[in-house]
GUFI-328277 format. One record per residue: x, z, y of N, C-alpha, C in turn. Coordinates in steps of 0.001 Angstrom, whole numbers, padded with zeros to 6 digits, always signed. Layout:
REM GUFI-328277
XZYXZYXZY...
//
This chain:
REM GUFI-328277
+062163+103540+094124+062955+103732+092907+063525+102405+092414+062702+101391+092357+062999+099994+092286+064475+099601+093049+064589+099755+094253+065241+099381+095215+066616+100371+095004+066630+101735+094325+067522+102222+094168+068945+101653+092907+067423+101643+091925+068473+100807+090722+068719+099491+091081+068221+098484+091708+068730+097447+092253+070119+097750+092729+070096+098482+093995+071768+098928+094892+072459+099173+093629+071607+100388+093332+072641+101143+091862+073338+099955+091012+072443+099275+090251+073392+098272+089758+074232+097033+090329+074266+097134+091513+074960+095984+092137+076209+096604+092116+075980+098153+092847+077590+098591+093264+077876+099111+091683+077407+098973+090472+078509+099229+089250+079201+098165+088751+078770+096863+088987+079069+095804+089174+080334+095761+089740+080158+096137+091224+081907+096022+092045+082378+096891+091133+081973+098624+091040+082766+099616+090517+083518+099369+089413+082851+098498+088697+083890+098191+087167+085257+097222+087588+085119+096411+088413+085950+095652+088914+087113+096482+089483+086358+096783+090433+087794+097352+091730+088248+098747+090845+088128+099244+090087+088485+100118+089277+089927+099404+088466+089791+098029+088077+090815+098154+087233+091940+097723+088232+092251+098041+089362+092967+097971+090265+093859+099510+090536+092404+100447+090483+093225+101709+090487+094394+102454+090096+095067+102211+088546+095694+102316+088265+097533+101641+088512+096951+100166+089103+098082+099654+089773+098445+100554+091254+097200+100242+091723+097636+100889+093645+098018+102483+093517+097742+103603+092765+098332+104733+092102+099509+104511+092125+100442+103886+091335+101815+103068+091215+102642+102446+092157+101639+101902+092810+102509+101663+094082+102485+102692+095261+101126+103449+095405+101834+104864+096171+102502+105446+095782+103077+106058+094559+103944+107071+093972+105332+105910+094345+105390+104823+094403+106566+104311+094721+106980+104480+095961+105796+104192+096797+105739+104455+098197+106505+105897+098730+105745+106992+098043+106371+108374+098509+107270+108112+098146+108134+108011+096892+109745+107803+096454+109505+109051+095614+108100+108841+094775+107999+109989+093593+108377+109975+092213+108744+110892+091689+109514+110796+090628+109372+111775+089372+109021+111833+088186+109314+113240+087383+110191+113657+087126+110836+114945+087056+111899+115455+086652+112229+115174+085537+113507+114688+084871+113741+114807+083587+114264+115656+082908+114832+116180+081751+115864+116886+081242+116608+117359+082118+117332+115810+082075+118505+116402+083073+118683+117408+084263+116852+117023+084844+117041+117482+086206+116263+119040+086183+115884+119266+084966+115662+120876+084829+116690+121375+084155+117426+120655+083849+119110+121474+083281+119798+122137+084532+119448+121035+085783+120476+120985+086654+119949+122195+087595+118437+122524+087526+117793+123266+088461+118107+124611+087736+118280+124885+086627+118500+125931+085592+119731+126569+085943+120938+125473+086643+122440+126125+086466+122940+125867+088243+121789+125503+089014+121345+125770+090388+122284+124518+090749+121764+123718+090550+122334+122315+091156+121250+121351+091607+121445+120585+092367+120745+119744+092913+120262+118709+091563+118733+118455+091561+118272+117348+090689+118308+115534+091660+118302+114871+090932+118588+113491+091119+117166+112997+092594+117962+112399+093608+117507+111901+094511+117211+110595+094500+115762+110371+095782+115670+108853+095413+115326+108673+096642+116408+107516+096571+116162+106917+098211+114897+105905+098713+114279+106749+099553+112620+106133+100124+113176+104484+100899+113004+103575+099939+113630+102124+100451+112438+101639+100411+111693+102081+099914+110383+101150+100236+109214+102177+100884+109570+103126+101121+109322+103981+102597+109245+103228+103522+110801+102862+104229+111102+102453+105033+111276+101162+105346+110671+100327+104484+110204+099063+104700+108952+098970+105199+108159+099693+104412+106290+099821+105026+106268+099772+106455+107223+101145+106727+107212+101923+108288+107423+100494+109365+108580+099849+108348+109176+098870+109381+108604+097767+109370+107499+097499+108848+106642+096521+108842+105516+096492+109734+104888+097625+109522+104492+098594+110399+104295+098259+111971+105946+099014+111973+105969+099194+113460+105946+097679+114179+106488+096809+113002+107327+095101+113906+105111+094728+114378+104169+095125+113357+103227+094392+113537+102567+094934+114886+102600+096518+115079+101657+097390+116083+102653+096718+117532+103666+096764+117442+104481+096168+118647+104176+095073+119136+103430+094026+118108+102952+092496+118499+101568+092825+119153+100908+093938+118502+099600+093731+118198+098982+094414+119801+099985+095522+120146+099755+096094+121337+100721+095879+122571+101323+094809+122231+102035+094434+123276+101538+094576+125129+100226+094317+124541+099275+093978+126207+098709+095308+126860+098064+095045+127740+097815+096569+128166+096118+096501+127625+095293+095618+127105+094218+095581+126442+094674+094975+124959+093688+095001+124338+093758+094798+122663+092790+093708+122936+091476+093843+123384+090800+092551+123244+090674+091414+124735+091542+090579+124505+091049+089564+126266+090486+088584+125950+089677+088499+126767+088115+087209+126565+088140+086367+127839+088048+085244+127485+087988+084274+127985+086687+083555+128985+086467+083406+130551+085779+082572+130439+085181+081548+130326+083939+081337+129422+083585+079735+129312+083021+079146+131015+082741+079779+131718+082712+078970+133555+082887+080207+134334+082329+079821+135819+082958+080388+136709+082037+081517+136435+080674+081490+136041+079553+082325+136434+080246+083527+135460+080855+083647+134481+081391+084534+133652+082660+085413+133685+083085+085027+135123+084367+085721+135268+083829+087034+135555+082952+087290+136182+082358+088993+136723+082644+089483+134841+081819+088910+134136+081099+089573+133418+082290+089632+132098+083440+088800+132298+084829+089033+131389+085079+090071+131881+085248+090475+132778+086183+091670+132963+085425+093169+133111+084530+092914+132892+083031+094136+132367+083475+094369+131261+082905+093250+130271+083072+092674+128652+084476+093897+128183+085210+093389+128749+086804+093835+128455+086723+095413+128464+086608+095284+129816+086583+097403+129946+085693+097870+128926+084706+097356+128496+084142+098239+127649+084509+098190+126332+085065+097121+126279+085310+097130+124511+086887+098037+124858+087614+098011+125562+088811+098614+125859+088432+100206+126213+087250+100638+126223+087404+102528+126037+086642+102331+124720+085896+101112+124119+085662+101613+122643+087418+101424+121955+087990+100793+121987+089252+100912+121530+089827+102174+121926+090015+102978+122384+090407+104547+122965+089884+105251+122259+088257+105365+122533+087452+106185+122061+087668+106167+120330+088010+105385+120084+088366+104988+117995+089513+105182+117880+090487+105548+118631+092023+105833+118427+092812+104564+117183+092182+103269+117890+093063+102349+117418+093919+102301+116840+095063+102741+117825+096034+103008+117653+096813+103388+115917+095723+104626+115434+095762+105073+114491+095327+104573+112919+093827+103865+113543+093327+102752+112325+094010+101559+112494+094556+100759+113391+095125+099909+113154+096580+100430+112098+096964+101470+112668+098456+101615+111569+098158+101944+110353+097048+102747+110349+096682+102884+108142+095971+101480+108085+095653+100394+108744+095152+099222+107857+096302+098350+107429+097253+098550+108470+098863+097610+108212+099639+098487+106720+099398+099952+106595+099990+100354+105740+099452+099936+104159+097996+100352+104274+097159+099734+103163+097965+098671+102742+097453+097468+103663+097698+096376+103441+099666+095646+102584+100755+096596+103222+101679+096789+102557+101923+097411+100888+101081+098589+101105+101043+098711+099870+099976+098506+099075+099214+097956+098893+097936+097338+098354+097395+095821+097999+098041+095676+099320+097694+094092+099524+096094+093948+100037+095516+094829+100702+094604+095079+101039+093864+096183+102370+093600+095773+103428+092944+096673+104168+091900+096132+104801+091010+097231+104981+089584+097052+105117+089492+098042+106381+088803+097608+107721+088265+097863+108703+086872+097876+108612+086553+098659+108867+084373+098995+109135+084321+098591+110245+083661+098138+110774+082736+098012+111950+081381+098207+112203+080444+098930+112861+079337+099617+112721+079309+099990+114319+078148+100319+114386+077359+101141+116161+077323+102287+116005+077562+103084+116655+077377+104764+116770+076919+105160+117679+075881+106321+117677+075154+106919+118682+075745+108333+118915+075600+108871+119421+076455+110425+119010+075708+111072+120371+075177+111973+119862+074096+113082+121034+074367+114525+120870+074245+115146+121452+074719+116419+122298+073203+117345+122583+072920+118062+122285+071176+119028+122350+071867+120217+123486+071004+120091+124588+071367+120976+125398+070167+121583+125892+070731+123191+125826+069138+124104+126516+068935+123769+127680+067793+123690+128099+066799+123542+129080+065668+124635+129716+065961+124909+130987+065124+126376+130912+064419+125429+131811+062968+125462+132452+061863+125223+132925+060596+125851+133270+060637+126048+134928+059401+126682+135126+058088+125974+135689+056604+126321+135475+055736+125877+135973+055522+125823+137000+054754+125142+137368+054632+125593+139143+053497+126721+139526+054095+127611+140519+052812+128754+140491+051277+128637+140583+050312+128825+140319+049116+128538+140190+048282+129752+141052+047453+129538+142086+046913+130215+142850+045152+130038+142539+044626+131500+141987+043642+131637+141453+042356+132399+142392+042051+132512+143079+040783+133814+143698+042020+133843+144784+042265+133414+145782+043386+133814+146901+044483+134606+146132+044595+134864+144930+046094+135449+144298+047112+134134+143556+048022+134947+143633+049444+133629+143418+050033+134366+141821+049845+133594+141742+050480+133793+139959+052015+133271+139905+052555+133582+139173+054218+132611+139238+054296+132211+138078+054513+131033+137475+054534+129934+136758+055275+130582+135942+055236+130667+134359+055682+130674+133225+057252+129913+133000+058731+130542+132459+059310+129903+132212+058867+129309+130691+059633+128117+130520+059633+127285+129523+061570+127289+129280+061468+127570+127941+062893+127016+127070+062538+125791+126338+063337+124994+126413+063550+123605+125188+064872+123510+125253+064788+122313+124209+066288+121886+123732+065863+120421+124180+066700+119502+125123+066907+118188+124924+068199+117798+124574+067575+116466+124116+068821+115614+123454+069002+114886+124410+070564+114498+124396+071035+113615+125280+072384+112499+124635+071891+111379+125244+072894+110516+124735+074606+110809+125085+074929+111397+124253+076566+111583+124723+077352+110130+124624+077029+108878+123660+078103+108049+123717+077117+107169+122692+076923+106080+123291+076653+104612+122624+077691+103416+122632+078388+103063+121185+079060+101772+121198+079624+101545+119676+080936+100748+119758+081286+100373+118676+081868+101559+117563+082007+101558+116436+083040+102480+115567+083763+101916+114587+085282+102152+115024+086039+101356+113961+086711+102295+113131+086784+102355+111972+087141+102731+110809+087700+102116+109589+089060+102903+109064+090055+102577+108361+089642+102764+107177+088856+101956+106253+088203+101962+105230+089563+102152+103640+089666+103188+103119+090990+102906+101835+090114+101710+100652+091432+101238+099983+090574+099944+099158+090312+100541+097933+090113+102491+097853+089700+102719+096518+088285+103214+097336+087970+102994+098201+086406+103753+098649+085744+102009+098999+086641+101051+098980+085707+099308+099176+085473+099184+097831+083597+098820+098351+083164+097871+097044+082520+096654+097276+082575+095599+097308+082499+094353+097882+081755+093545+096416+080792+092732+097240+080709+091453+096088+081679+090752+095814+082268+091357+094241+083113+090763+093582+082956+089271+093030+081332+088651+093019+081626+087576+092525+081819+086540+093950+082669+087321+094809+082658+086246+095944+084282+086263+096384+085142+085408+096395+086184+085807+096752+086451+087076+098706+087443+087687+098418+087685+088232+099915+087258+087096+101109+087786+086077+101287+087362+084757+102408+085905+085000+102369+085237+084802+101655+083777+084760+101544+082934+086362+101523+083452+087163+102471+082892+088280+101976+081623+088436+102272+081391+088176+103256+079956+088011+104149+078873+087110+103359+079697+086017+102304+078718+085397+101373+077640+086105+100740+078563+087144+100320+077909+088202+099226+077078+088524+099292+076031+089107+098304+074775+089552+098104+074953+091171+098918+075901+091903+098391+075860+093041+099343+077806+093691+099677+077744+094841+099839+078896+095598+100361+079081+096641+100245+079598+097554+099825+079630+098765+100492+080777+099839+100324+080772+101081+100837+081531+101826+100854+081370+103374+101277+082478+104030+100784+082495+105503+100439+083293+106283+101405+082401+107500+101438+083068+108473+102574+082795+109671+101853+083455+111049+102369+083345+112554+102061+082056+113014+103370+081234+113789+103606+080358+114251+104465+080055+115390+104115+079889+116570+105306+079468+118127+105104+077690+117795+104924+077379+118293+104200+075899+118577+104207+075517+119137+105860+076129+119575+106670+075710+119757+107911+075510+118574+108913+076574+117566+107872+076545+116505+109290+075347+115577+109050+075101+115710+107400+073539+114982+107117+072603+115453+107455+072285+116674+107773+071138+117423+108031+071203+116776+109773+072236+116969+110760+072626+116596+112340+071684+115021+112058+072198+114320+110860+071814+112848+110837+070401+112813+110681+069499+113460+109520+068476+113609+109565+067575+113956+110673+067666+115261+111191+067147+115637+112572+067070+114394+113285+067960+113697+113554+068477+112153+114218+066921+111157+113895+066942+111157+112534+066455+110093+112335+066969+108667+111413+068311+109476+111156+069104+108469+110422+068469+108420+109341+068883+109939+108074+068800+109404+107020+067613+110291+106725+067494+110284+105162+065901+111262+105093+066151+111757+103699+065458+112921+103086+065916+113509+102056+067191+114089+101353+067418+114687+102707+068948+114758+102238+068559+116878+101186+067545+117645+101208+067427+118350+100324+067487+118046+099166+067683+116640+098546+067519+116380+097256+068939+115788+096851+069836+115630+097694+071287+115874+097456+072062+116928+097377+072713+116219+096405+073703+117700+095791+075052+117621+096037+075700+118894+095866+076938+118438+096461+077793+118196+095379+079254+117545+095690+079931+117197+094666+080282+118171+093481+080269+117463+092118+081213+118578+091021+082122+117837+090557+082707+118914+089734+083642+118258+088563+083778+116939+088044+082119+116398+087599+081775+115053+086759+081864+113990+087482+082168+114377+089199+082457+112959+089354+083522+111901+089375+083538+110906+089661+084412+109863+088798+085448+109657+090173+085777+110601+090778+086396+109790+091916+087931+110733+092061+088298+111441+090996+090009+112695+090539+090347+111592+090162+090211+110234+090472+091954+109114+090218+092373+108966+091478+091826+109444+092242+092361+109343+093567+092705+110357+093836+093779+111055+093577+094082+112124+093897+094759+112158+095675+095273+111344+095564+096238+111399+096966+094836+111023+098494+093868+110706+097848+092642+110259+098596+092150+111618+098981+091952+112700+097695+091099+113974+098090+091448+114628+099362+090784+115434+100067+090473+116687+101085+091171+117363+100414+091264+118670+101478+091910+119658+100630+090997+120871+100773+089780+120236+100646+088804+121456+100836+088064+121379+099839+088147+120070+098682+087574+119885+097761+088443+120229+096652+087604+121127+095332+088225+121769+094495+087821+120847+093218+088429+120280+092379+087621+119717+091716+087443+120746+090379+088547+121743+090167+088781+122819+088847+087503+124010+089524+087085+124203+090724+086225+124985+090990+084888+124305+092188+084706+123492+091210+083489+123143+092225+082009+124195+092874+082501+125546+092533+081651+126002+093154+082120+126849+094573+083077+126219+094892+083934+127006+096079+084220+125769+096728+083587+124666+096447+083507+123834+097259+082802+123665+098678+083247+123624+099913+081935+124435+100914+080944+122802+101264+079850+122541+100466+079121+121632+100683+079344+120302+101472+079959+119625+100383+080811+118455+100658+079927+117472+099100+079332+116009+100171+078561+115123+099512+079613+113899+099795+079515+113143+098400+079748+111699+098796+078864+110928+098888+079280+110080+100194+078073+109317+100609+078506+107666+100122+077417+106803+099679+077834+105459+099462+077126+105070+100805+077239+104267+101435+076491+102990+102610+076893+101736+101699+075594+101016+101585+075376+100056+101231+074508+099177+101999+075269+097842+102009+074402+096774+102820+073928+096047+102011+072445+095541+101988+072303+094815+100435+071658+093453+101220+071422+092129+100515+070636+091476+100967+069369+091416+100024+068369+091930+100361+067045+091822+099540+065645+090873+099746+065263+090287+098950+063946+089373+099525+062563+090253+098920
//
């Protein structure tokens, strides 16, 4: 419990901070789409079936084109990461090195987090990449028989057995396009210094199924004593952030959807 209000108050700490940001980066997405309210005018005009006032997406199409000039530099090569060796004994083991970080780049659809971190970063002035290990396993039936057992000169035939094993489907890196309204960072450390910080963390949406998959795992623990999201929580300024499976006017038709914080803390 100790250790909870500790985290707890560290990340309200960031939360008060990176909050008063929200209301700017709001502003600059609605600029981004090329959104607009109707005025008078333009429900006069919809009234007597005329076209209402258009707005040309110019800073649309700057993002895009910023965008594209960076992913064109960035993937120019036929790998994303090339490593160098420091002697001869390391040339085997560069081009190992490489292939594997080059199907974790596949396997994370790069491609895709690299272009929402360039976009962030256009309109925000900010993007945040996760980096983390992932295990990801696969439970497959298993039928199994004994071996027959011969008792008084008679032959018995061995009992089947059913189980479930687990099997490692995929061990390696996971990269993820973190938005800068789900980063909460030690604020008393500038961005350069992030790693200074006492801790970190950040926010995701999760089915109560995939925590329970995690639990079974071994990941996390107590997840019966989580609840799923309602109304009261503080996170309807992000509207353009929400699912569309989350209701916030009917949170009980919500189909069991938790927000999760991960927090890295440093503790003595």
């Amino acid at each position: 419990a100790a250790m909870l209000e500790h985290c707890m108050q560290l990340l309200g700490t960031s939360r008060s901070y990176m909050g008063t940001f929200y209301t700017l980066w709001e502003e600059r997405h609605q600029i981004y789409r090329s959104y607009r309210k109707d005025d008078p005018a333009d429900k006069k005009a919809a009234q007597e079936g005329r076209p209402a006032k258009q707005v040309i997406p110019m800073t649309y199409a700057k993002v895009q084109t910023f965008r594209s000039f960076l992913m064109s530099i960035m993937l120019q090569r036929a790998k994303v990461f090339e490593l160098d060796a420091q002697g001869i004994e390391d040339i085997d083991y560069r081009a190992l090195a490489e292939t594997i970080l080059d199907n974790d780049v596949k396997t994370n659809k790069f491609n895709q987090v690299l272009g929402q971190i360039i976009v962030d970063i256009a309109k925000f002035g900010l993007g945040i990449i996760k980096h983390s290990w992932e295990e990801e396993y696969v439970y497959v039936p298993m039928t199994s028989q004994e071996p027959d057992k011969t008792i008084f000169g008679m032959t018995f035939q061995g009992k089947k057995r059913y189980d479930v094993q687990k099997i490692a489907k995929r061990k390696g890196n996971r990269l993820q396009a973190i938005s800068p309204f789900d980063f909460f960072p030690d604020v008393r450390y500038p961005l350069t210094e992030l790693h200074s910080g006492e801790f970190c963390a950040d926010e995701c949406d999760e089915s109560r199924n995939s925590l329970l998959r995690r639990e079974s795992e071994g990941v996390v623990a107590g997840v019966k004593y989580v609840q799923d999201m309602d109304r009261n929580c503080a996170y309807n300024t992000r509207k353009y952030r929400l699912r569309s499976h989350i209701n916030f006017n009917e949170p009980d038709k919500t189909s069991h959807i938790v927000r999760m914080t991960r927090m890295q803390v440093k503790i003595t």
